[in-house]
Every structure is written in structure tokens, then in C-alpha cells.
C-alpha positions as CSV (number, residue, x, y, z in Angstrom):
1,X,0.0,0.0,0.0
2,X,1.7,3.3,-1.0
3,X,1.3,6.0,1.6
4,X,0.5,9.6,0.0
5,X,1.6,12.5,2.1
6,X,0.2,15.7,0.5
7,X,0.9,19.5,1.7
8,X,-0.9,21.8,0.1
9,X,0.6,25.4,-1.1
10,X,0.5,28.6,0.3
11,X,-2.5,30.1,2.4
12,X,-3.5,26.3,2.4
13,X,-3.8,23.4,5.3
14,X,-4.7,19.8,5.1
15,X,-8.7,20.4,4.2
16,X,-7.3,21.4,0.6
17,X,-7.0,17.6,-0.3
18,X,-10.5,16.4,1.8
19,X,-11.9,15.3,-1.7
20,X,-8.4,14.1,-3.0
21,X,-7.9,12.1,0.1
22,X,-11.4,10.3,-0.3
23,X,-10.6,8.8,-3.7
24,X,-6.9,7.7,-2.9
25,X,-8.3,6.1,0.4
26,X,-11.4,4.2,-1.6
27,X,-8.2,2.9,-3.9
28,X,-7.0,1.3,-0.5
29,X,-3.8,4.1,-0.3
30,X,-3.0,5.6,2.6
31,X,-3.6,9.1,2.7
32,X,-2.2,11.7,5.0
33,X,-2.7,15.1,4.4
34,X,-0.6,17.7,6.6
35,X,-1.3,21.7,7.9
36,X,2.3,23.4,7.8
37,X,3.3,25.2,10.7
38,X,1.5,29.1,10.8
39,X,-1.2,27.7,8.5
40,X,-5.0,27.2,8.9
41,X,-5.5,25.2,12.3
42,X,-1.7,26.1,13.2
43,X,-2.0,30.5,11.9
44,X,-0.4,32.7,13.6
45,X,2.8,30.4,14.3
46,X,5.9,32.2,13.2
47,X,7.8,29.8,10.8
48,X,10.5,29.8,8.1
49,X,11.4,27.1,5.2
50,X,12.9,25.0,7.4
51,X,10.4,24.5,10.0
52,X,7.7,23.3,7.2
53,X,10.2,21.1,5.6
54,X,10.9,19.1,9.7
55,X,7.0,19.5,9.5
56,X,7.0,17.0,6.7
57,X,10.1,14.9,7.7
58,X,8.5,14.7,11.3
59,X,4.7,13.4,10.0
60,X,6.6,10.7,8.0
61,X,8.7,9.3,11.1
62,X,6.2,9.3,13.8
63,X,3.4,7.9,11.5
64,X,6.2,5.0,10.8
65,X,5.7,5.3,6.7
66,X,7.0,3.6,4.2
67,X,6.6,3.5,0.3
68,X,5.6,7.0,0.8
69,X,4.7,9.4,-2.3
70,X,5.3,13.3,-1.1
71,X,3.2,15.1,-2.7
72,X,3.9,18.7,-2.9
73,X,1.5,21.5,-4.4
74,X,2.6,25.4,-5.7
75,X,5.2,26.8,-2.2
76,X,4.9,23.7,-0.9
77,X,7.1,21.4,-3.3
78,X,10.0,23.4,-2.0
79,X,9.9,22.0,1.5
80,X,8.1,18.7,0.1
81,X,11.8,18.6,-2.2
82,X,13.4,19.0,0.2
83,X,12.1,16.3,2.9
84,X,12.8,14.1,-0.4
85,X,16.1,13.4,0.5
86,X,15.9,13.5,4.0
87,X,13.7,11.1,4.1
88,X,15.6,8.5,3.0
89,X,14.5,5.0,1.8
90,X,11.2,5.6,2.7
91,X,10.7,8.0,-0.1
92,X,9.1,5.7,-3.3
93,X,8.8,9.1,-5.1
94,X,7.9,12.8,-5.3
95,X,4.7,14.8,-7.4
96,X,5.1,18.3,-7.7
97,X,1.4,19.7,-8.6
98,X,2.2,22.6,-10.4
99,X,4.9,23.3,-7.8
100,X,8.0,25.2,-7.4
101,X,10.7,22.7,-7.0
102,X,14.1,23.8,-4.2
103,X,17.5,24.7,-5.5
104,X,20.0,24.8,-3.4
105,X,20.3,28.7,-1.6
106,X,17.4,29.5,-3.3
107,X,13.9,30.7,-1.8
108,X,10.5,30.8,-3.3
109,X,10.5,34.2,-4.2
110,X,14.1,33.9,-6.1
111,X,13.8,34.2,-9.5
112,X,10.9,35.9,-10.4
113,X,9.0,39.6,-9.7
114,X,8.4,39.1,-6.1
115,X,9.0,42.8,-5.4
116,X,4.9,42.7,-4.6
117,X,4.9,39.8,-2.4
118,X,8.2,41.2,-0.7
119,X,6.3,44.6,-0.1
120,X,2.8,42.6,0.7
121,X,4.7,40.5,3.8
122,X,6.8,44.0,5.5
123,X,3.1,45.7,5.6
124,X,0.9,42.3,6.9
125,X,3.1,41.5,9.9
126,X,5.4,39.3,8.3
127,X,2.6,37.2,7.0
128,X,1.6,36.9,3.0
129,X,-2.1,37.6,2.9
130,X,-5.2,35.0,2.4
131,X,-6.6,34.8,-0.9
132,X,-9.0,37.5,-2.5
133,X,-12.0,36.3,-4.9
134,X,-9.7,38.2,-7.3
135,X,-6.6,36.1,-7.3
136,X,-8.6,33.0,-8.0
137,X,-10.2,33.7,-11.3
138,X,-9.3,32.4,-14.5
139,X,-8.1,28.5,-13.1
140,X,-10.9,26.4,-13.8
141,X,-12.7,26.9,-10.3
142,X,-16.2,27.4,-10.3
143,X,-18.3,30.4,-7.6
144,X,-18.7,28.0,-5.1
145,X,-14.8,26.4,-5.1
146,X,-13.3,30.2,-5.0
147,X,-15.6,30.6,-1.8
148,X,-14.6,27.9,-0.3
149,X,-10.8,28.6,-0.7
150,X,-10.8,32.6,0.2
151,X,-13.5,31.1,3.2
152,X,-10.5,28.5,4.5
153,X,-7.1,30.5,3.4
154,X,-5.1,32.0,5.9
155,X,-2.2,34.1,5.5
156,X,1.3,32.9,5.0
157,X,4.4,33.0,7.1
158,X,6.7,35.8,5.4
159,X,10.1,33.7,6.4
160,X,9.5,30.3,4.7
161,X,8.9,32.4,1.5
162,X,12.1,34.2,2.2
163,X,14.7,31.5,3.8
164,X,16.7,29.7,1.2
165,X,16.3,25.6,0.3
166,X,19.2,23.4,2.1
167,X,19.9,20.7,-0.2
168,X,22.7,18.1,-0.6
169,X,22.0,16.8,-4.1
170,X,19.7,17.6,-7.0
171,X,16.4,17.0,-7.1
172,X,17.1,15.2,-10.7
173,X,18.7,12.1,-8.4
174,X,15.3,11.4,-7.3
175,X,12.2,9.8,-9.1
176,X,9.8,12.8,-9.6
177,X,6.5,13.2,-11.6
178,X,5.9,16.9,-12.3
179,X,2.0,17.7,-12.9
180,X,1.7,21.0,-15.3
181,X,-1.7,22.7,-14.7
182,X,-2.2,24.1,-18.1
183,X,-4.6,27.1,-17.4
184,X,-1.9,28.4,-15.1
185,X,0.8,28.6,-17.6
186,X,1.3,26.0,-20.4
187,X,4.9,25.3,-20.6
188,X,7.0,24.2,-17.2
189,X,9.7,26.5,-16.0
190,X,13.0,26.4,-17.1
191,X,14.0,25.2,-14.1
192,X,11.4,22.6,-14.5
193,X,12.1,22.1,-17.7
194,X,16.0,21.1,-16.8
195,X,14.9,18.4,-14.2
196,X,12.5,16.7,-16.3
197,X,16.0,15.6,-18.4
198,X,16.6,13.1,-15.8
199,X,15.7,9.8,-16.4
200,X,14.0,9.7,-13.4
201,X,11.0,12.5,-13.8
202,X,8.3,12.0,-16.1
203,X,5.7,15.0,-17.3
204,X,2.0,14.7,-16.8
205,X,-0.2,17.7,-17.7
206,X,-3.8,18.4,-16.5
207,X,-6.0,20.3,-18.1
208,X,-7.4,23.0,-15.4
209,X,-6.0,26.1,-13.1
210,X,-3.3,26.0,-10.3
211,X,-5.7,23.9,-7.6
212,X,-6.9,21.0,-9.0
213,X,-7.4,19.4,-5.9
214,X,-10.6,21.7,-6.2
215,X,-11.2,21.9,-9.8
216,X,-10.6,18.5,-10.4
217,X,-9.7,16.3,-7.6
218,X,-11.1,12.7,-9.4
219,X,-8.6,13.1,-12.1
220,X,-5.8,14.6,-10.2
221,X,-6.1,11.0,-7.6
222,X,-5.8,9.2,-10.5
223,X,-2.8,10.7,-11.7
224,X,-1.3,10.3,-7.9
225,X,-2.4,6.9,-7.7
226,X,-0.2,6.2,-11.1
227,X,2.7,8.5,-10.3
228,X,3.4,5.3,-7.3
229,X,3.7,2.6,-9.9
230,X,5.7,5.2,-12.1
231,X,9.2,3.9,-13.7
């Protein structure tokens, strides 16, 4: 039985995946989802990269898993790449939903025009704020999803946006399937785009926005529940 552990991206906690957790348990998976420290049932907690990233590690060693797929969405596949390799051999592999993947002395905001997000954390507090109706449009989600997200978001601990990934190897070295939501942006990153030259990561695109664990949760189980018999 392969063991899913799934951490959703920013603003997000462990009721992101309720309807993705259903179908991967009725497939007879295990099926853990996890709140990151400062999020939903944990706001409010101060927290940098590397407290979600012992978050992970810690969920996988006290609940004894192995065979376990780490599932990591948008923010989150930087401290879900991360726990990869610290992990160790009970890692069977890594999905990356439409996820920003760790480099080594990078952050999540390197790389791209985060001035905004920069700017938005030094006036909330240190926090990223919760979701608007506005920055949900456009991805596939219908009224009643975008209500339920901006209803359950919470904002986002500043530092684990700003603290740089600690790795000791690629994440090429270890088997990966990458998930490209297509209404987000069609093509994967560059840096993406590199890592999916290993023989060991395989492409698998989905037709909708940037949560399809709302938009379309039956279909993004089913790719989950074939990324574990992956080559």
C-alpha cells in the first residue's frame, strides 16, 4: 500500500485535499494530508522554510511510513523537495502539482518579480495575505470552489517564503513526476524544464488552473495513484 503525504501550497492546510484524500483512500492508499506550521489550524505560528520542511520529515517518522509518495503543491514542493532526500529510503517518489521545486540557496520568491509579495509581507506582519476572490479567477474553479478557498485561506508565514532551500544533491537524483496545470501557464519552467532531463521524472499535464485538488480532484487522484507505480 503506497502511503501519500500531501501539503498543500500557500495560504492552504490539510482540508485542501478532503476530496483528493477520499478517492486515494477508496483505492486502498494511505492518505495523509498535513497543515504546515503558521497555516490554517496552526495560523499565527511564526515559521521559516525549514520549520515546514521538519514538519513533513517529522509526519513521515512518527506515523512509521513507508513506500511514501510526497506530494507537494505550488510553495509547498519546496519543503516537500526538500524532505525528499531527508527522508531516505522511505521515499518511493515525489509529485510536484504545479509546484515550485528547491534549489540549493534559493527561496520561493528567487527568481521571479516578487518585489509585490516582498512589499505585501513588511506591511501584513510578516505574513503573505489569504486569498481574494480576485486572485482566483481564471483557473478552472467554479463560484462555489473560489468561496470555499478565500473562506478557509489564511495568511502565510513571510520567512518560509524568504529562507533559502538546504539541499545536498539535485532534485534530478530522485524519481519525480511533475504535474503542469495548463490554465496556469502552459509550458513548465526552465527550471522545471531542466529536471524533467533526468531519467528519473516523467511529465504529466492536467487540463485546469493552479488547484486542482478543487477543480478537479477525481482526475488529479488518479494521476497520484499512477505516479506510485511510475518507472
Amino acid at each position: 500500500m503506497t502511503e501519500f503525504v500531501l501539503v498543500a501550497g500557500a495560504k492552504l492546510g490539510a482540508w485542501a485535499w478532503d476530496e483528493v484524500v477520499a478517492e486515494l483512500r477508496a483505492a486502498g492508499h494511505g492518505a495523509h494530508a498535513l497543515t504546515l506550521s503558521g497555516l490554517a489550524e496552526k495560523r499565527g505560528m511564526p515559521a521559516g522554510q525549514q520549520t515546514h520542511v521538519q514538519d513533513i520529515v517529522d509526519a513521515v517518522e512518527q506515523l512509521d511510513l513507508r513506500d511514501v509518495v510526497l506530494v507537494g503543491h505550488s510553495y509547498s514542493g519546496i519543503p516537500v523537495g526538500q524532505a525528499a532526500e531527508r527522508i531516505g529510503d522511505r521515499l518511493a517518489r515525489v509529485v510536484y502539482v504545479d509546484a515550485s521545486v528547491p534549489a540549493d540557496g534559493k527561496s520561493f520568491l528567487w527568481g521571479w518579480d516578487s518585489d509585490g509579495v516582498r512589499a505585501a509581507i513588511a506591511e501584513n506582519g510578516g505574513f503573505w495575505q489569504a486569498f481574494s476572490a480576485e486572485d482566483l479567477q481564471g483557473q478552472g474553479l467554479t463560484e462555489e470552489q473560489i468561496d470555499r478557498i478565500v473562506r478557509g485561506a489564511t495568511a502565510h508565514p513571510g520567512a518560509s517564503l524568504t529562507e533559502p532551500a538546504v539541499l545536498t544533491r539535485s532534485p534530478a537524483e530522485l524519481p519525480a513526476t511533475y504535474v503542469k496545470c495548463l490554465l496556469d501557464w502552459p509550458e513548465p519552467s526552465d527550471e522545471v524544464a531542466e529536471l524533467l532531463k533526468s531519467e528519473t521524472w516523467n511529465l504529466v499535464e492536467l487540463d485546469t488552473g493552479h488547484w486542482p485538488m478543487f477543480s478537479q480532484p477525481r482526475e488529479l487522484a488518479r494521476i497520484l495513484r499512477e505516479s506510485a507505480v511510475a518507472p
